[in-house]
Structure formats: C-alpha cells, structure tokens
N, C-alpha and C positions, 0 to 999 in steps of 0.2 A: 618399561615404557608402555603406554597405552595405545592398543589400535584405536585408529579412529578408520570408519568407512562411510566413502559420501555413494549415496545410492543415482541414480542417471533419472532424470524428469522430463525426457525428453519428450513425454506424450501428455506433459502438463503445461505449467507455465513456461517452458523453455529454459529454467533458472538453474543454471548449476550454484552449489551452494559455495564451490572454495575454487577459485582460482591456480592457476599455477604459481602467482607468486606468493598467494597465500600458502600454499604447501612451501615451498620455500621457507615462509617465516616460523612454519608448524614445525617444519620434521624435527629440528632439534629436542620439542615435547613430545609427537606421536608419530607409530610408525602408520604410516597412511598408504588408504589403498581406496583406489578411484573404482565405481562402475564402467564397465567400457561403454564409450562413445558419451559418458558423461555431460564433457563439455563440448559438446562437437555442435551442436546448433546455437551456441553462445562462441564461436571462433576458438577453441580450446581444443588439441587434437590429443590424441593418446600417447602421444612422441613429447609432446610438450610439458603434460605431466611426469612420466617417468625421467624426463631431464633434469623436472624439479626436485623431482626424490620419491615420488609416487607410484604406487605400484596398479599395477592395470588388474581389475578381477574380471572373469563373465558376466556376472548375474548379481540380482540381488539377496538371491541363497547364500552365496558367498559370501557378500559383504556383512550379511547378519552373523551369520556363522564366528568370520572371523577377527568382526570390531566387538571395544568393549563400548566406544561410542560411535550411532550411527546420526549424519549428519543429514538433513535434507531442505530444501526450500519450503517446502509446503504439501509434499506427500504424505500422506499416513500408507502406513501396509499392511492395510488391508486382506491381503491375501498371501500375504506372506507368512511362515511361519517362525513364530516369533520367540527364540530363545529366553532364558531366562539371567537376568541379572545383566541386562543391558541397560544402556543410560542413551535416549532419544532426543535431539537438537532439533530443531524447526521452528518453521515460520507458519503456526499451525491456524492461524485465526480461532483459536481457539472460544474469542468471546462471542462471533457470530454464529459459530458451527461446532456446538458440546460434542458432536457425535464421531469428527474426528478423531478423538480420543478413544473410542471406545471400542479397536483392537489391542492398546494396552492394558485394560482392565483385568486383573486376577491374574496375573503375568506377575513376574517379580521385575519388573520394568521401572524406571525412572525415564520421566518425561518434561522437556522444559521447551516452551516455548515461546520464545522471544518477542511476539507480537502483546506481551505482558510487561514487557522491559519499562520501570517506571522512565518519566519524566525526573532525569537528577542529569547535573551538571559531568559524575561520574559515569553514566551508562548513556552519556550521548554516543562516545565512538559504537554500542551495541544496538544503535537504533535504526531497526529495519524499516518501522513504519514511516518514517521522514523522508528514506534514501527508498521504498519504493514509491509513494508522495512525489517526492520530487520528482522522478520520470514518468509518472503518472498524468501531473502537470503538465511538461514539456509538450508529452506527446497528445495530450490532450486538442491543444494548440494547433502542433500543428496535421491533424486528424481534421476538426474545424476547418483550418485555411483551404485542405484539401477540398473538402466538400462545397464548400462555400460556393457560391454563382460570383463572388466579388473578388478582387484582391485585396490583399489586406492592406498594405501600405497604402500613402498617395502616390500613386503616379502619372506624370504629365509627360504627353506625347502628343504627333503629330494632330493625333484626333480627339485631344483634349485633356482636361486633367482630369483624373478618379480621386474622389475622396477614399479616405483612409476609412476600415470598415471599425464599426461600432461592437468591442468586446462588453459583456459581462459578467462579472466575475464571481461568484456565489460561495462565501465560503474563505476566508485568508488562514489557512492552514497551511502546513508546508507547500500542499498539492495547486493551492490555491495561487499562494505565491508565486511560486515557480511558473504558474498558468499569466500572471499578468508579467513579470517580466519576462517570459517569452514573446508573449504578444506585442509585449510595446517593445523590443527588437525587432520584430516583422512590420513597426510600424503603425500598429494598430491604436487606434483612442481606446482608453481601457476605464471601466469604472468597475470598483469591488463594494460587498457588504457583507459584512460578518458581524455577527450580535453582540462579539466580545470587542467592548471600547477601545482593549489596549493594542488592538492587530490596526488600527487608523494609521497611525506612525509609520508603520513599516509597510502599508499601502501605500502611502502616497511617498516616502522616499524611494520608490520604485514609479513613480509618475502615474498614477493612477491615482483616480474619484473615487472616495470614497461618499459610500452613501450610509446616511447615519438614518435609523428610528432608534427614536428613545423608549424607554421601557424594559429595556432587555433584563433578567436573569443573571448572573454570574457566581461561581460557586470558585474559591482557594484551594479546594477539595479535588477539583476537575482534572486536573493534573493538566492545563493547559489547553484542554477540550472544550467543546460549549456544551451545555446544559439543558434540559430541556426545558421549553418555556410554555407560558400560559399561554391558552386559546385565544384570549384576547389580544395580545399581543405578537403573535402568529399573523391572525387577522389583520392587522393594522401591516405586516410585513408586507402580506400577499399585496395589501392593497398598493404600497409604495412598487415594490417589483413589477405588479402588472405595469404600471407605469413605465417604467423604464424595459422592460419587454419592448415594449411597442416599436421604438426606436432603435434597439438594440440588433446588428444583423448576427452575433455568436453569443450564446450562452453556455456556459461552464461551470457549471455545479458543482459544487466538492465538497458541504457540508454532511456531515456523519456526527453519529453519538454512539459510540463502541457498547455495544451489545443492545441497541434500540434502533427501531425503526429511523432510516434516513427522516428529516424532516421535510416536508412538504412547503414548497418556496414557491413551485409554476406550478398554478391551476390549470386543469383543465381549459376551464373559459378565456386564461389565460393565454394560452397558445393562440387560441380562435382570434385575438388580436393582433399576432406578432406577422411582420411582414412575409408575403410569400417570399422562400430562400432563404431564408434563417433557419439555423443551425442551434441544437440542443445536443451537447455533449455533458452527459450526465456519468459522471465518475459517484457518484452514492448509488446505483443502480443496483448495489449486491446486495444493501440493503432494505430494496424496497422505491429508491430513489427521490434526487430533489422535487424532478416534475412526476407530476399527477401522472402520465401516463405512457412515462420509462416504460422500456418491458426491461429484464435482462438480458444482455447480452445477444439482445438484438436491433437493429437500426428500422426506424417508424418511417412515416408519415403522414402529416395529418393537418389540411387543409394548407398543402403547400410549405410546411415545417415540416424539417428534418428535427426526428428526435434518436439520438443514439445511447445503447447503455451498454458501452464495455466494460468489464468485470477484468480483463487482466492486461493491460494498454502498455505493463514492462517489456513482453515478452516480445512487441515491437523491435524494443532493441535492447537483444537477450545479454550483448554482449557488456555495452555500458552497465544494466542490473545486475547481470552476476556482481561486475566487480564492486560494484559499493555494495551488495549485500554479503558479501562473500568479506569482506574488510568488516563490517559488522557480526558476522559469525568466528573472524578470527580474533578482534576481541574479547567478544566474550566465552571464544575456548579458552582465552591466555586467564584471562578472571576464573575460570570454571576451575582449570587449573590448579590456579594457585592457592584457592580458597579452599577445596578440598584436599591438597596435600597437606594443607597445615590443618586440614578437621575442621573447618570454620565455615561461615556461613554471613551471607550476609543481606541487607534488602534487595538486591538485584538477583540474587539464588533463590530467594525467599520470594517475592514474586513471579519469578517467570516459570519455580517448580511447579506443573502441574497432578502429578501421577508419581506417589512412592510406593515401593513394593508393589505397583498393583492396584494401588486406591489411591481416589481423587484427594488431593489434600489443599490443594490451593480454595481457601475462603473466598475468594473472588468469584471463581469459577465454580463454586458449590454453592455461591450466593444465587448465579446466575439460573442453574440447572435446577434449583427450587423453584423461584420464580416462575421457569416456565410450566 
C-alpha cells in the first residue's frame, strides 16, 4: 500500500489539501500521514485526523521522507530536500507561475498538477479551479458589501427607504456566478458581461442584466475559457462598461485567460467617473488585473473609489475551501490510483502530468515556458 503525505500550509493560503473525512475515504488505498497542525487554521485538529486513520508526523522532512505521494494545495518545496522517486500532487498554478516547478527538476520526481485538470464531463468531481472560483465569488461579494458606504438590499425604515445598491459583474465564470448569485441574495440589482454568448442564459436565470457587445471572438478549442480578442473590440467594450461604471456602486471583475495577461475591462479614465464610494473588487489581479489600476494584493484609492486586488479571497474561509478542495484531490487520488495499478493512462493523467523523471514533459506547459 502507498504512503501518501499531506505537508501543513499554514503560512500560505490556509488550505489543508485532505480533510479528515477524506482520509476516511483514502485509508483503505494509502497509508496516510498528516503534517502536524496541518489542518488546524481550516478547524481540523490532530485528534481528528488520527480518529480518521491518519498518522500525525513533525515536519515536512518527515513527510517526504516517508510518502511515496506527497499532497499539497499549492506549496512547492522549495527548500526542502527532495528525495527521489516521489510522485507530487498540487494545485501548482503552474500556467501563471513556470518557476514553481523548478525545485523538481533533475530530480527523479513525478509532478501533477491539477490546475491543468481538462474541462470533460469526467474530471469535473477533480476540478479545483471551479471549487476555488466559487468561494472566490462568494467572498468577493461579501468583501464589497463590507466595504461599501451603502447597504446592499432595499431597506425601508423609520427614516425612509434605501435603494438597493447597483452590482456589476465582469466576467460569468464560475467566480463570476457565484459573485451575482450572491449578490442578488443580499438583495442587490445585479448586471453581468462576459464576451462568451452562451454564459447569457445562465445569467439571467440567476436574475441578472446581462449586457451584450457584439463582436466577440470564440474559440471550441477554449475549453470553456474566453479568448483573447481584438483591439477593436476591446475598445468598443471599455466604451459600453464605462458607461455602466458610472452608475454602478460594486464592481467585480473575474475575467482571466489562463497563462495571459488579465484583460483590461476599467480604464483608468474610467474610474475618474465612477461615483465617490464605489467599490472595485478585482479577483484577476494575480494576473495583472481587470482594472487599469489594480495593484496586487493590495486595496487603492483613487479619487474617492475603492480599488482592491486580492490574490487569495479562499483562505477567508479556510475551512469551507479545504473541504471542496480536498473532495477534489480525493478524486483524483482514486483515478490516479487506479489508472496506474492497471499501467494505463489517460487524458486526465496525460494533462495534469507536468514533471517525469525530472523533466518537463507536459506540451502545454513547454509550449508556455518557450513563449516566454
């Protein structure tokens, strides 16, 4: 039977990668053994996993030492020293950030990283990107509501009624989603725009405006992504957006194009017209961001707008993201599984591998590392 060992992130994004009732569903394939204090800033104590069947180690020495797979949310180990003939799990971003990889190099390592997991109807239960999307979303929302001068809902009292505040939406991706059906929970008028026609539908059966420009781009190829598009038609965006800026008191950006600069939605000059106490919650920020003048992972302001660009918005609530990431990583240990005991392989192994023996082999990710 196969050790598996999950290393402890606690000085990262807060993500433990497996749950205790993941371990639960594990131990009958691996014999498992937790970093101490692991789970303990996601509510998961060291008594909880050894209940499940998990064994407590010290350090991260130990767990390399004595897994033949080591699991992580989104650590590389860096400074660890790194045995040979390990097999590495994570949620490595590998298409924003090549350089992560490159303490397994020349290593006899095998490296898979799940943020490569295609779009197929079969590798949705292993999709991390959607399930941290989603709470990405949420908290997006209600990060916004916080900040806001306004409340969101309408509400009528002694000293009169409040209108309901003015969301919008940038972007109907998972993150995007999840950002207007939040919203219009709390209340809020909510309008979305996303380039790709067929996300309308599922805007507005969540009650939300959708806003249409025609011209867009669209590629079968995309795997469900948007594409990048022509300057021209860019253009022609900002110019609808500013518009609706103006009136809008929350903005929520979430468009991305996986290993490309965020897209550019709020201009600069843009902001200069939106109302003082309006809000910019820029979730593409790691990449460069929606608005012109994101920083990362730091909160602006700039003639009376709040601009914010958090970079890791799960770790708010470590404990809800463990677990759907953590249900994501124990599918695709049961796949990993079983597709190697029987010697096989397949497009989900075949994607997400990035690192055999030692060397880059994933074509995606050697397409990428030329380019730049």
């Amino acid at each position: 039977m196969k050790q598996l060992g999950v290393i402890n992130e606690s000085q990262g994004d807060k993500i433990v990668a497996l749950t205790p009732k993941s371990v639960e569903q594990l131990k009958e394939h691996f014999n498992i053994c937790i970093e101490k204090d692991a789970g303990l800033f996601a509510g998961f104590t060291n008594e909880a996993y050894e209940d499940a069947g998990a064994t407590i180690v010290p350090s991260k020495v130990d767990i390399i030492q004595y897994s033949d797979i080591i699991l992580s949310y989104g650590s590389a180990l860096e400074n660890e020293k790194l045995n040979n003939n390990k097999v590495f799990i994570g949620y490595y971003n590998v298409i924003n950030d090549h350089s992560i990889i490159t303490p397994y190099i020349n290593k006899k390592t095998e490296v898979y990283s799940l943020d490569l997991i295609p779009r197929t109807t079969i590798a949705q239960s292993m999709d991390i990107i959607s399930s941290v999307a989603s709470i990405s979303g949420y908290q997006a929302v209600l990060m916004a509501a916080e900040m806001s001068p306004l409340v969101v809902p309408m509400v009528t009292s002694a000293g009169g009624t409040l209108r309901p505040a003015k969301f919008l939406i940038l972007g109907a991706g998972v993150a995007g989603l999840q950002a207007i059906a939040t919203a219009k929970r709390l209340g809020a008028q909510v309008k979305a725009f996303d380039i790709r026609k067929n996300t309308k539908t599922e805007v507005e059966s969540l009650g939300a405006t959708f806003i249409e420009v025609e011209g867009s781009l669209e590629s079968d190829k995309a795997g469900g992504y948007a594409v990048e598009q022509t300057k021209d038609y860019m253009d022609l965006v900002a110019e609808r957006l500013a518009e609706e800026s103006k009136i809008a008191d929350v903005i929520i950006t979430t468009a991305k194009i996986p290993g490309k600069p965020s897209p550019r939605l709020i201009h600069e000059k843009t902001v200069y017209t939106m109302k003082p106490g309006s809000i910019i919650i820029d979730l593409a920020a790691e990449n460069g961001g929606n608005c012109e003048l994101t920083k990362k992972n730091e909160t602006i302001a700039v003639n009376g707008v709040t601009i914010a660009g958090p970079v890791s918005l799960i770790s708010k609530c470590s404990n809800a993201s463990s677990t759907l990431v953590s249900n994501n990583f124990t599918s695709f240990l049961l796949h990993y599984l079983k597709k190697t005991e029987a010697n096989e392989t397949d497009d989900i192994l075949l994607a997400t591998k990035v690192v055999e023996d030692g060397k880059v082999i994933n074509e995606r990710i050697i397409s990428e590392i030329n380019n730049h």
